[in-house]
N, C-alpha and C positions, 0 to 999 in steps of 0.2 A: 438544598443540595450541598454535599458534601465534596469535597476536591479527596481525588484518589490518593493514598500514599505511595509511592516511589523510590526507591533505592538501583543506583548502579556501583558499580567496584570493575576495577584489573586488579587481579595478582597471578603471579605464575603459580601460586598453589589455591585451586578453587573452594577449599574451605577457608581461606583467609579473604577469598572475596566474599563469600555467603556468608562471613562474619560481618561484615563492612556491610554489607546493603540490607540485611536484618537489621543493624543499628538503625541504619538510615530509613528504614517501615517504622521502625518503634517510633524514633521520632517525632514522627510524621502522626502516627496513629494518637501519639499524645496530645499534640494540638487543638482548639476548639473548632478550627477550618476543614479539619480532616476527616474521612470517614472514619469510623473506630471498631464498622464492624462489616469488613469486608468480607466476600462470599468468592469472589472470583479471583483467580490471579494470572498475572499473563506473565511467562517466563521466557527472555531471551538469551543464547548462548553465543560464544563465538565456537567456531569450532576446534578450537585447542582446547577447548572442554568437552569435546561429544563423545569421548572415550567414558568421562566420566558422567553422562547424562541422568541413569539410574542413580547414582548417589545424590548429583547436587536435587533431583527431583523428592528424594526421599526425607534430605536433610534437610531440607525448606519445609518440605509439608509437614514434618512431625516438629520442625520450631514454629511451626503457624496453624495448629490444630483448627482453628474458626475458620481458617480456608476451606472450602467444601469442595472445589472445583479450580483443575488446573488446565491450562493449555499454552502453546508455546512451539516454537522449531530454533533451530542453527542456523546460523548467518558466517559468511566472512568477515562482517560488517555487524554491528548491533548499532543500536541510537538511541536515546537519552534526551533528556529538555537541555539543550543548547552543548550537548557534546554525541560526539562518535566513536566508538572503540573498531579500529580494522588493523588487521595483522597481529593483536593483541589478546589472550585470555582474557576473556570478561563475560560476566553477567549481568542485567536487567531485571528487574520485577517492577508490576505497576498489579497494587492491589486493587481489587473496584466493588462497591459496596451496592450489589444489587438484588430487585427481588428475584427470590429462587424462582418463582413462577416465569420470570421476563427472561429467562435466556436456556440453552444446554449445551454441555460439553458433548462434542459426538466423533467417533475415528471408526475405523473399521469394527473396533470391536463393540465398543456404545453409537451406533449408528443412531442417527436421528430419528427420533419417534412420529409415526404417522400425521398427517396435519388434525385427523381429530383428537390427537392428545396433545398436541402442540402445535401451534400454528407460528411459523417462522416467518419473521417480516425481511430481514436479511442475514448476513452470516459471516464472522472474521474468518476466514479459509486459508490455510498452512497445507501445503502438497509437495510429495517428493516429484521432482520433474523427471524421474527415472522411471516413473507410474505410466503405463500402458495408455495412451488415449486420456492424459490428464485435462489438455483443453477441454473435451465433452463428457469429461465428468466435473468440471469446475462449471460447464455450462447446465448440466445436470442441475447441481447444487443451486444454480440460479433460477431455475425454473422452478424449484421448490420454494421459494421464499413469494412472498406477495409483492414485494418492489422491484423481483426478476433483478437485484441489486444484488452483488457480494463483494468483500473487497479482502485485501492480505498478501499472501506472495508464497512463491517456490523457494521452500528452501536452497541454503547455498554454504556447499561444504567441502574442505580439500581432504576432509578425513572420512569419516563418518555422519551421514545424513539419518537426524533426528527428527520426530514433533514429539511434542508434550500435550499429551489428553488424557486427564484424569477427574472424573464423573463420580459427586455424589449420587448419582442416579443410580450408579450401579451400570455391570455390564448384558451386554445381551445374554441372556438365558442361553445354559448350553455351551456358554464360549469359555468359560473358566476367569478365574481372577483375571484381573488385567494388572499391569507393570505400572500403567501410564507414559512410556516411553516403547515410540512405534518407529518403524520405518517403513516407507512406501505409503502408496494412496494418500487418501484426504483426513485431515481433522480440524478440528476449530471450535466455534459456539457460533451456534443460532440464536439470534436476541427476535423476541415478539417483538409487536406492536403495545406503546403504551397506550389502553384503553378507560372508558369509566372517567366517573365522576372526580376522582383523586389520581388522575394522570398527572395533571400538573405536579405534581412531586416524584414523577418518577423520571428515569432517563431518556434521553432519546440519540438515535447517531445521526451524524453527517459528513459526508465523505467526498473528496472531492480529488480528481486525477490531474499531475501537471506532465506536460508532457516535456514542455523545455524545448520546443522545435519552433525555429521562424519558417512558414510555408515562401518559396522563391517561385512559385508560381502560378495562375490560376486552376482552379479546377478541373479535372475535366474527368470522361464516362469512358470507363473501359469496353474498347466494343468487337475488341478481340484478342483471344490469351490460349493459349496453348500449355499447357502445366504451370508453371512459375513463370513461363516468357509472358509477359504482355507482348502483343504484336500490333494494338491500334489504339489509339488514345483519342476520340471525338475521329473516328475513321479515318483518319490521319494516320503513317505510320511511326510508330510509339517512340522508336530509337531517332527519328527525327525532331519530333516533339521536342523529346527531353535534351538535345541537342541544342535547337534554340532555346529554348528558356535557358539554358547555363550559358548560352554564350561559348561554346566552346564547337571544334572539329574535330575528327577524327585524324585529319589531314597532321594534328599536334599533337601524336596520339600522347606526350608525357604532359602539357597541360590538361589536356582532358581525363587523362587517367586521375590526377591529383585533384579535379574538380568533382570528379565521378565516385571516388573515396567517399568524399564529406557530403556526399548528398542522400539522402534518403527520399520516401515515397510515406503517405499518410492514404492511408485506405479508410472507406466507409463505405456501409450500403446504400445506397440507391436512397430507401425512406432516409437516409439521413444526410443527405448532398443537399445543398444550400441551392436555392431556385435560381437565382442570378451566374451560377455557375463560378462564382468566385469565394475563395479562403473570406470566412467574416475578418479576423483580425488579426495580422503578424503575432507569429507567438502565443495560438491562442485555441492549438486543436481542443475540443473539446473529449468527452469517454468514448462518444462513437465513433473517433479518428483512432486507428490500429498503423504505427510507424512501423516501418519493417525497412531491413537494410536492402537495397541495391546491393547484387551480389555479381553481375555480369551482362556482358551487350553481346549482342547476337546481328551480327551488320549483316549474314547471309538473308534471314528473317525480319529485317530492321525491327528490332525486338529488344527489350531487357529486362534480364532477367531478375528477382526480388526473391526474398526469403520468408515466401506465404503462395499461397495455394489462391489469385484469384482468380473472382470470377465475370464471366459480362454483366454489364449494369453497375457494378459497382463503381465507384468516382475516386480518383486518385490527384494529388496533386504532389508537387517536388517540394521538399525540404530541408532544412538543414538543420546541425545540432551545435551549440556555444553555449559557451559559459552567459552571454549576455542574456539570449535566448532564454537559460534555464534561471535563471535569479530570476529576471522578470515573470516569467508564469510563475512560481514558485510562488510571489509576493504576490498574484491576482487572486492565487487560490485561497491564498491566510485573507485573504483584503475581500475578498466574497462572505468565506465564512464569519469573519468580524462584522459585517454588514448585514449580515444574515439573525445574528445573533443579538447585536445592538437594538436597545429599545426605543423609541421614539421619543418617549420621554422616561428620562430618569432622574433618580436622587442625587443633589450631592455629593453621597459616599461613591456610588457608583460611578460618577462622571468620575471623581479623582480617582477612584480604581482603572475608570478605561483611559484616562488619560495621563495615566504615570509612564514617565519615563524610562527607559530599558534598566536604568541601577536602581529605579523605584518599584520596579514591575515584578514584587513579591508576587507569589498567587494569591488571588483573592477570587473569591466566592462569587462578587461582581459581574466576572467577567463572562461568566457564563458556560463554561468548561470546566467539566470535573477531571478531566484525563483526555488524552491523544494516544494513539496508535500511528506512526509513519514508516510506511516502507517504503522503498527507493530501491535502487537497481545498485548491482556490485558495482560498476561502471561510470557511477554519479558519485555522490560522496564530497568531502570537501575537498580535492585537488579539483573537479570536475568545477567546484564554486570558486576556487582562488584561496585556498586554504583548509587547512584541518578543520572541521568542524563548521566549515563556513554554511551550511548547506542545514543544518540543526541550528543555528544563529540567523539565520535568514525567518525560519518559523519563530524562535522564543522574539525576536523583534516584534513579528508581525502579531501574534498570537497573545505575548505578555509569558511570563515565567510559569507558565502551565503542566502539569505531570504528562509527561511522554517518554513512551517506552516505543522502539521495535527493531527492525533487521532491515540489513542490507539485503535481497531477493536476488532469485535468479532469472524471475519473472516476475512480473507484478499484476498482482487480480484486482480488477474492479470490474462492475456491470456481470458481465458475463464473458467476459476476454481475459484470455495472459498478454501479457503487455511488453515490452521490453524499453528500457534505458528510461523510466517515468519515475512518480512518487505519486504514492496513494495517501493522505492524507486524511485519517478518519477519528471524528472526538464525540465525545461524552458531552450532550446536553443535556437541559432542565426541558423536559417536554413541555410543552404550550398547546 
């Protein structure tokens, strides 16, 4: 297995940054660690570039002819191995060296090929959040894969909202050239299942959602709602409920308004409510927990009201959002996947590979990660962590100095949900 090449750049003129991060692929691509003959490439913008989205896509692909297949959107935000560009022109690439058979580039106009010409295990997903009914068509896209898995995010732009999907495959019959720069609806890659005898050397994903929320209180079953109002929590009335568990009155309406702020609601369906009726572990919602803000109380209906549509039987419980909160899942989710990926027994090259230190923590082949993809929400980032960058330093810690590229989102896709204020974190294995 080969470790993906990588380059980032800021400059306020974007051919002096696609100079700077071409350097930094060639680099990359010359080393014995590195792949040398990449097939895919994943392009991030910020959008002080999205004016010029066509060129920097054209000037990349005609310096990198062996690329066969692009894909990519705008961010406010872009991310990097142990940095983040927000408020600033920049671009990202992360080349990835796979077989042509094991994945496709697909957008409205190269739409994904039936399952008998390709059969898709899951799917990196980039959507304009402007798109008509985008949640059920992202759920859509989940039901077409076999892991009913997908992960990525809604773009997120103060100018012009891009994706990048451009297809050796060629486009739909009928539809004319394509640009490879879209707007609206869905695009991405669908990667198969590695299969056969000679699997073991090809890729595999693993993706894993943090949501950054400590639950403040136990669970309980919606057992009556009226549009957005909940109005009964365990047949109890809902705006009571959520009144004791904060600790707060009405009677004070300016402490309870400043409590009622910082509190949020963690939804899940029924199959996926815990049988004892309580949160498993502070800080610890898992992909079938959907956070949604607390938008308003309703004391004629002793009701409050959230920012999701639910329904009876589903299970809610009270939440909050911190910095402390969000480091520590952040560090569960890299601490899972490192645990996941760690052999039972290894060499001694490999142990000093997973056991170097963050100034020793070159990429190496070791570690078991050829590339990362993280998305996170406009709203997280490193002030959200306790500094610039703090929040991409929190992963190359946990992770080791690994190739990662992606965006800040306006939503964040994983499972079959948009998400809001989370990180998707998904990387490039040695299939086993």
């Amino acid at each position: 297995m080969k470790l993906f090449p990588y380059g980032h750049a800021t400059h306020p003129q974007w051919p002096m940054a696609a100079g700077l991060v071409l350097a930094q692929l060639r680099a990359h691509m010359a080393l014995p660690n590195y792949a040398s003959a990449p097939t895919l490439a994943l392009l991030y913008i910020t959008d002080h570039y999205a004016p010029h989205a066509q060129e920097i896509l054209d000037h990349l692909s005609a310096e990198l002819p062996e690329v066969t297949d692009w894909s990519g959107t705008v961010g406010v935000g872009i991310a990097a191995n142990n940095v983040e560009y927000f408020d600033e022109p920049a671009l990202t690439v992360m080349l990835c060296e796979l077989p042509s058979d094991q994945y496709r580039v697909f957008s409205g106009v190269s739409p994904l090929p039936p399952a008998s010409r390709f059969k898709a295990h899951t799917a990196l997903v980039h959507a304009d959040a402007s798109t008509p009914d985008v949640a059920e068509l992202i759920e859509e896209m989940a039901a077409r894969t076999d892991s009913g898995y997908v992960f990525g995010g809604l773009a997120s732009s103060r100018t012009k909202t891009v994706q990048f999907a451009l297809s050796g495959n060629g486009n739909l019959k009928g539809q004319g050239a394509a640009s490879g720069v879209f707007s609206g609806g869905l695009s991405g890659v669908a990667f198969a299942r590695a299969q056969g005898a000679d699997s073991g050397g090809r890729l595999g994903l693993m993706s894993r959602v943090t949501q950054g929320c400590q639950p403040v209180s136990k669970s309980y079953q919606i057992t009556a709602c009226e549009g957005n109002v909940i109005t009964g929590l365990n047949d109890q009335p809902a705006l009571e409920v959520m009144l004791g568990d904060l600790d707060i009155s009405l009677d004070d309406p300016k402490e309870a308004i400043d409590k009622v702020r910082r509190t949020l609601v963690g939804l899940s369906r029924a199959e996926h409510s815990l049988a004892d009726g309580t949160v498993r572990r502070a800080g610890q919602f898992g992909a079938d927990v959907l956070v949604r803000h607390l938008i308003g109380l309703d004391p004629s209906r002793k009701g409050i009201a959230i920012a999701d549509m639910p329904e009876v039987g589903m299970t809610l419980a009270f939440c909050e959002r911190h910095a402390a909160a969000a480091r520590a899942d952040l560090m569960r989710v890299c601490a899972e996947i490192r645990e996941e990926l760690e052999p039972q027994e290894v060499t001694a090259e490999v142990a000093q590979a997973l056991g170097a230190g963050e100034a020793e923590s070159a990429p190496h082949v070791a570690r078991g990660i050829a590339g990362a993809i993280y998305v996170s929400c406009t709203g997280r980032g490193g002030p959200h962590f306790g500094g610039p960058s703090a929040e991409l330093q929190i992963i190359r810690r946990a992770l080791g100095d690994v190739p990662l590229v992606g965006f800040f989102a306006n939503g964040e896709i994983a499972r079959n949900h948009v998400y809001g204020y989370t990180g998707v974190l998904t990387v490039f294995t040695a299939s086993r």
